[in-house]
C-alpha positions as CSV (number, residue, x, y, z in Angstrom):
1,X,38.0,34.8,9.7
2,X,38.1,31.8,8.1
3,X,35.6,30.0,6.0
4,X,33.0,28.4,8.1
5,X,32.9,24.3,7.3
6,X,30.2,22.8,5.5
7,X,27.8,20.1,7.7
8,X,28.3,17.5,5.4
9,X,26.5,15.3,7.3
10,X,23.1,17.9,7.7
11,X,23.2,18.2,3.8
12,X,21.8,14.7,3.5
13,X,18.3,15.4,5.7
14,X,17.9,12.9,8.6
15,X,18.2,15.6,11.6
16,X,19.8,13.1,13.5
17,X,23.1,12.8,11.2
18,X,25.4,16.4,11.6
19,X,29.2,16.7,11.6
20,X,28.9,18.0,15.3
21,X,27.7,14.3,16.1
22,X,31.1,12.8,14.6
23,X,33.6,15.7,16.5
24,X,31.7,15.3,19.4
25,X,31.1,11.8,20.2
26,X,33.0,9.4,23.1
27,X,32.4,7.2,26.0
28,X,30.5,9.8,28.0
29,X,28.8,12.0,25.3
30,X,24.6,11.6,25.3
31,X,23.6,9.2,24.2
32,X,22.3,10.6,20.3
33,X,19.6,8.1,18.6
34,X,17.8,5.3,20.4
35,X,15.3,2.7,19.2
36,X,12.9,0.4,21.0
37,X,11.0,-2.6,19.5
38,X,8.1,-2.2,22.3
39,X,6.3,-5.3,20.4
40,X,6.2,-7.9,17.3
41,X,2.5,-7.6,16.8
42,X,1.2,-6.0,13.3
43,X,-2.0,-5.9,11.5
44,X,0.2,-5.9,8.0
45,X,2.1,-9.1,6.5
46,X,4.3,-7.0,3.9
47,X,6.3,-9.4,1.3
48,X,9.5,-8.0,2.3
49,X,9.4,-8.1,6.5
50,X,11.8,-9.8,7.9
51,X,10.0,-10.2,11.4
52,X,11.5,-10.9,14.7
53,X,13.7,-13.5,15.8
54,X,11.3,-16.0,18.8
55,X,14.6,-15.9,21.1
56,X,14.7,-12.4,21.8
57,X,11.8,-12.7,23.8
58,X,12.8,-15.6,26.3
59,X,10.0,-17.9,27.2
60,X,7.4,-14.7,27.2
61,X,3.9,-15.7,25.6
62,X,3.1,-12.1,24.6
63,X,6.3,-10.7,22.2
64,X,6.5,-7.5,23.4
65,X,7.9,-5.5,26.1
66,X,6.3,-4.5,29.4
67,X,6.2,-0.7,30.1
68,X,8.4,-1.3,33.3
69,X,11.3,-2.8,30.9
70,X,10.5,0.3,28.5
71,X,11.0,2.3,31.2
72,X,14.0,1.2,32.0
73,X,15.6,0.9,28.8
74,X,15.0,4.5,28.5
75,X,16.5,5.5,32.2
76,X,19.3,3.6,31.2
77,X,20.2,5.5,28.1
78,X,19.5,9.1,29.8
79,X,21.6,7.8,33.2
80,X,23.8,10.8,32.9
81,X,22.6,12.8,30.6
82,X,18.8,13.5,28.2
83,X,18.9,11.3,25.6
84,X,18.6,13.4,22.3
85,X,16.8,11.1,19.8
86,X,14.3,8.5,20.5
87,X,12.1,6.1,17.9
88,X,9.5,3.3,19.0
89,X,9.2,1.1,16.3
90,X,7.6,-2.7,16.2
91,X,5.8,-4.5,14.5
92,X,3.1,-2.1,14.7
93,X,3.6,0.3,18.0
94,X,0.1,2.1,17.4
95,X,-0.8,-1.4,18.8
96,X,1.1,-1.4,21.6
97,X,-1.1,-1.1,24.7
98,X,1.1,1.4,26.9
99,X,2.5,3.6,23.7
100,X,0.8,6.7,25.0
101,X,2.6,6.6,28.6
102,X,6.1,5.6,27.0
103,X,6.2,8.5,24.5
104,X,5.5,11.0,27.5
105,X,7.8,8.9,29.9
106,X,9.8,9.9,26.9
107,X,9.8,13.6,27.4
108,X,9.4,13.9,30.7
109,X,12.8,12.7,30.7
110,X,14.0,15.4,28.3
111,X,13.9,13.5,24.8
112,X,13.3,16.4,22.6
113,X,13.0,13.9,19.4
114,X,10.6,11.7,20.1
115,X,9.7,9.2,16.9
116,X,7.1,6.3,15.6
117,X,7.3,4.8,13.0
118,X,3.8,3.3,12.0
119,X,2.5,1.6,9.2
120,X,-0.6,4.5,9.1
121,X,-3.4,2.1,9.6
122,X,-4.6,3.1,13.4
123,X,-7.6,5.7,14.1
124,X,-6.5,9.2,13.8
125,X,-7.7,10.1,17.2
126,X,-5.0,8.1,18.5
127,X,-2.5,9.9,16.2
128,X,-3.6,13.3,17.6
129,X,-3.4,11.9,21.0
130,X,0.0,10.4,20.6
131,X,1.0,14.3,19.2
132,X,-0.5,15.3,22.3
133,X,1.6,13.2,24.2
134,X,5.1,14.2,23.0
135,X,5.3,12.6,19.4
136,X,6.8,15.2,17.3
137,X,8.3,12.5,14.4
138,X,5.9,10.4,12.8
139,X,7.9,7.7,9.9
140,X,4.6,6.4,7.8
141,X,5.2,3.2,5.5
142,X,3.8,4.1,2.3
143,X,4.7,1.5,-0.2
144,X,1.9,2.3,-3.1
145,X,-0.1,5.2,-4.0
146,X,-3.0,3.6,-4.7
147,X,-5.8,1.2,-2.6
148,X,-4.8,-2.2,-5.2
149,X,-1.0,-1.1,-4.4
150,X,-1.4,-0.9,-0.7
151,X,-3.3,-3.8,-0.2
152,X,-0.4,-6.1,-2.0
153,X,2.3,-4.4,-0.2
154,X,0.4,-5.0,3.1
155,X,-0.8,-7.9,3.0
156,X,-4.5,-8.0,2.1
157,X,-5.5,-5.4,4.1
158,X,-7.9,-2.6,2.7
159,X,-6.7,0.5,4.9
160,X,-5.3,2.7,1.8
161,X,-8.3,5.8,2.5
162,X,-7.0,5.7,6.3
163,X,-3.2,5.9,5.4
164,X,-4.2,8.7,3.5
165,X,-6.3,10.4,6.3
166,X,-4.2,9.5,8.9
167,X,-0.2,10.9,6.7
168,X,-2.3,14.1,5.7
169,X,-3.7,15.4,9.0
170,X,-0.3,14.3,10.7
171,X,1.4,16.1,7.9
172,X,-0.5,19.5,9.2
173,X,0.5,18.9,13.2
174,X,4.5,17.7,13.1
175,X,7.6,16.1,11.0
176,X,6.4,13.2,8.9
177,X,8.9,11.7,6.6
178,X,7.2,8.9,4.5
179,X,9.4,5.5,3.7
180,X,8.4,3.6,0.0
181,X,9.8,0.2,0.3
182,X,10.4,-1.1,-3.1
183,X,11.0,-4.5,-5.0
184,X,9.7,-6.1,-7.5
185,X,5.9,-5.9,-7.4
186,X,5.7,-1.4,-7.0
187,X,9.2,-0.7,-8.2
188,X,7.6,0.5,-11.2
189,X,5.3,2.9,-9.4
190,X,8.0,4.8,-7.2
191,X,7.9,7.8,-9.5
192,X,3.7,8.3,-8.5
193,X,4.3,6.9,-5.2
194,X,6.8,10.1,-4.9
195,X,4.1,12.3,-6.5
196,X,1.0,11.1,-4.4
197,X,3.1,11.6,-1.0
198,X,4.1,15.0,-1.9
199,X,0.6,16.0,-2.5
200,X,-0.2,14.7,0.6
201,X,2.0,17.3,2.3
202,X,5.0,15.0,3.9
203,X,8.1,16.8,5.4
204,X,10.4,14.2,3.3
205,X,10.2,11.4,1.4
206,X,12.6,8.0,1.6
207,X,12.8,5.8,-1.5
208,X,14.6,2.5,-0.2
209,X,14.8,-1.2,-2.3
210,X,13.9,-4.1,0.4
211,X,16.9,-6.5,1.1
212,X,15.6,-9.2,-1.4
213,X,15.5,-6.8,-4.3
214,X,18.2,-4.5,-3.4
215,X,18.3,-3.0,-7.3
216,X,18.9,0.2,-8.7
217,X,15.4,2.2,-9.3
218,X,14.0,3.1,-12.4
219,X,12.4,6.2,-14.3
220,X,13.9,8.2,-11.0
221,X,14.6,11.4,-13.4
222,X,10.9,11.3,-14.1
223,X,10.7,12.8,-10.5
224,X,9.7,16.7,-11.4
225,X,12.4,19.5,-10.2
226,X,9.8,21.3,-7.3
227,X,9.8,17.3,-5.4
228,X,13.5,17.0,-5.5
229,X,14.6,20.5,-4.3
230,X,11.9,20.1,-1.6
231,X,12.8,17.1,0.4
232,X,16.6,16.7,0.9
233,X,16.3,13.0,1.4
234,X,14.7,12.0,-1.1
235,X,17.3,14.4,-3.3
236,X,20.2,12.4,-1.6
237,X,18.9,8.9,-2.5
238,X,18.1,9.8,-5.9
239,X,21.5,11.2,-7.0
240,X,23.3,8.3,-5.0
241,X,20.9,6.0,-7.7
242,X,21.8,8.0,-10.4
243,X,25.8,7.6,-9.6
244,X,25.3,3.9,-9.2
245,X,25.1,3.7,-5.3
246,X,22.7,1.8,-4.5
247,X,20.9,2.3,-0.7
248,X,22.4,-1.1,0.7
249,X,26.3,-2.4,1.0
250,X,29.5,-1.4,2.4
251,X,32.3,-1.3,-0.1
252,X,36.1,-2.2,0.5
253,X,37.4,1.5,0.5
254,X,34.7,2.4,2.8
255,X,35.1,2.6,7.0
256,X,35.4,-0.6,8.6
257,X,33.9,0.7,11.5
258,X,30.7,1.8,12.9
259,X,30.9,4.5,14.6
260,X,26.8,5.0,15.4
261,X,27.5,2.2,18.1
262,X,29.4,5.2,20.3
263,X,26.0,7.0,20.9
264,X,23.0,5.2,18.8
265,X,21.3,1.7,20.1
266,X,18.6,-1.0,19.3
267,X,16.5,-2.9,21.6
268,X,14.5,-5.7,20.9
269,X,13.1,-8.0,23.4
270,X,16.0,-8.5,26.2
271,X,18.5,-7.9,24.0
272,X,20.4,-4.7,22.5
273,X,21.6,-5.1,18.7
274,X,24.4,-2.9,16.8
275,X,21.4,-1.6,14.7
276,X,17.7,-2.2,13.7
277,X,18.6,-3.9,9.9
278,X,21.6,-6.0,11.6
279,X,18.6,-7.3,14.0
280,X,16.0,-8.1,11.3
281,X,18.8,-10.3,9.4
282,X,19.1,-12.0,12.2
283,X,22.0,-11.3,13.4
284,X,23.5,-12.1,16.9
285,X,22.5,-9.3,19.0
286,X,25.7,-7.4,21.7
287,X,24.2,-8.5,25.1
288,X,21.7,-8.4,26.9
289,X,19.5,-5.0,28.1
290,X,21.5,-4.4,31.1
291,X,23.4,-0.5,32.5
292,X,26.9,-1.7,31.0
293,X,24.9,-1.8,27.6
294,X,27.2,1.5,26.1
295,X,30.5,-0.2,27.2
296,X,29.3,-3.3,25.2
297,X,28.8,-1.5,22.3
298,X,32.1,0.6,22.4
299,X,34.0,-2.6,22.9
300,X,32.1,-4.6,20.0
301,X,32.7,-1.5,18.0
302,X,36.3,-1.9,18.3
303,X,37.0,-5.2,17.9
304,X,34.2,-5.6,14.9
305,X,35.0,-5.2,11.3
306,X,32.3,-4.2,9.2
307,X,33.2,-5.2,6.2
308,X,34.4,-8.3,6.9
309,X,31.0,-8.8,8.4
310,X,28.6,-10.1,5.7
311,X,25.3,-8.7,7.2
312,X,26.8,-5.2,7.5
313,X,28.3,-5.9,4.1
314,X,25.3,-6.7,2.0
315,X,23.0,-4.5,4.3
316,X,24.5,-1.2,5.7
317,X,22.1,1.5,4.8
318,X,24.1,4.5,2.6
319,X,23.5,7.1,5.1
320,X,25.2,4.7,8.0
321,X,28.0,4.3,5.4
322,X,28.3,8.2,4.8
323,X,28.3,8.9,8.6
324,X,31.3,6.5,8.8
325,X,33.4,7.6,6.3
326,X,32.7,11.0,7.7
327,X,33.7,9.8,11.1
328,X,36.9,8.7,9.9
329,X,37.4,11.4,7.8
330,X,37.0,13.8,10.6
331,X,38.8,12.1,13.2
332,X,42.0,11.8,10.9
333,X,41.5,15.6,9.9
């Protein structure tokens, strides 16, 4: 028998990326990994959000979606099949009025991923209840591990006991990956940002540099040896630092093509984007929200060069890059 392959792909953490995605993926496969922005309201003005671009949302007076058009969104993506992967995202959609009924619309319809990412700032009854619910993914900003840190990286706000509360009882009831956004003001506290999430028992841990500073990190072999060989994530971004990858931009011997438009989407107001970072640049979205939605993508995947594309370019997260190459490699193979 021969030797079994290895999931190139698993290896790097996010249980949404696997080489059975890339041999398995065409027009009619399920749909893998969806995100919705249900609304643009958050209590947090970080230094390195890029907010929401006014058009998306028509002439509406409230920026956010109604739980009819959620509803929708998410028949339309499990039309023929159950979506596998689903994340609701904002702004801040711990705010959002009807997030309890979408996340178990959400597995009613057979999502068995079902994701939030929060900024950790809402009462932990309503995390439990949103647990309750269906919520089995919970993606917590944590940008500083201490109450001065958090309140610069948020804005003003003086919520750093309840992140705290809030990441470690999560950390005891589901997945919880926490993501440390990084520039110039807490760059130089990544290491004991890394150090206090750990302790606060998260499943994984993702070190990312905003767009604006988009440097290598320092002091990352600082991080002690039992940290790195727990989360696989965070292993991945560190050695890509240490190689000179850094998390953002495609280079010239890298795929041209996206494959993640086959079977991932974005939607954001009325609109469907090729991803969440190509959105927050500002970048023209596919179409409109509408059934055809997965033939739009395909077809914009085909004709669209990535590279040639300067917000894919300077932005393209590493793990979309690695999925890429590893669709091409695969597909050639």
């Amino acid at each position: 028998m021969g030797e079994r392959r290895k999931d190139k792909l698993k290896e790097i953490g996010f249980y949404t990326l696997e080489d059975y995605r890339v041999r398995h993926v065409n027009e009619s496969s399920p749909m893998w990994r969806c995100e919705i922005i249900l609304t643009e309201f958050c209590n947090f003005n970080c230094p390195y959000c890029r907010g929401l671009d006014d058009k998306i949302y028509g002439t509406r007076n409230i920026k956010q979606l109604t739980l009819i058009e959620v509803k929708k969104i998410i028949d339309i993506w499990c039309k023929d099949k159950p979506l596998k992967n689903i994340r609701f995202s904002g702004g801040e959609p711990m705010f959002y009025p009807y997030i309890m009924e979408v996340v178990k619309y959400a597995k009613e319809k057979g999502i068995k991923k079902i994701a939030i990412s929060t900024n950790g700032s809402s009462i932990p009854k309503k995390y439990k209840e949103a647990v309750k619910a269906g919520c089995n993914d919970f993606s917590v900003s944590l940008d500083g591990c201490c109450s001065k840190d958090i309140r610069e990286m948020s804005g003003g706000n003086g919520v750093f006991k309840t992140i705290r509360k809030n990441i470690r009882l999560l950390s005891k009831l589901t997945y919880v990956t926490v993501g440390i956004v990084l520039n110039e003001n807490n760059v130089s506290k990544c290491v004991e940002t890394i150090e206090f999430a750990y302790e606060l028992g998260v499943s994984d841990i993702r070190i990312i540099s905003s767009a604006q500073y988009n440097k290598p990190l320092p002091e990352l072999d600082k991080i002690p040896k039992i940290i790195l060989d727990k989360y696989p994530i965070l292993k991945y971004r560190v050695n890509h630092f240490k190689n000179g990858i850094n998390v953002r931009g495609i280079k010239k011997t890298d795929s041209h093509k996206c494959a993640l438009l086959m079977d991932d989407s974005v939607v954001a107001g009325e609109y469907h984007f090729p991803c969440v970072i190509y959105m927050r640049e500002k970048g023209k979205p596919i179409g409109k929200v509408k059934p055809s939605m997965r033939e739009q993508r395909i077809k914009f995947m085909n004709k669209h060069d990535s590279y040639e594309d300067p917000i894919c370019r300077k932005n393209c997260l590493d793990v979309c890059i690695d999925y890429n190459n590893r669709y091409r490699e695969l597909k050639n193979d």
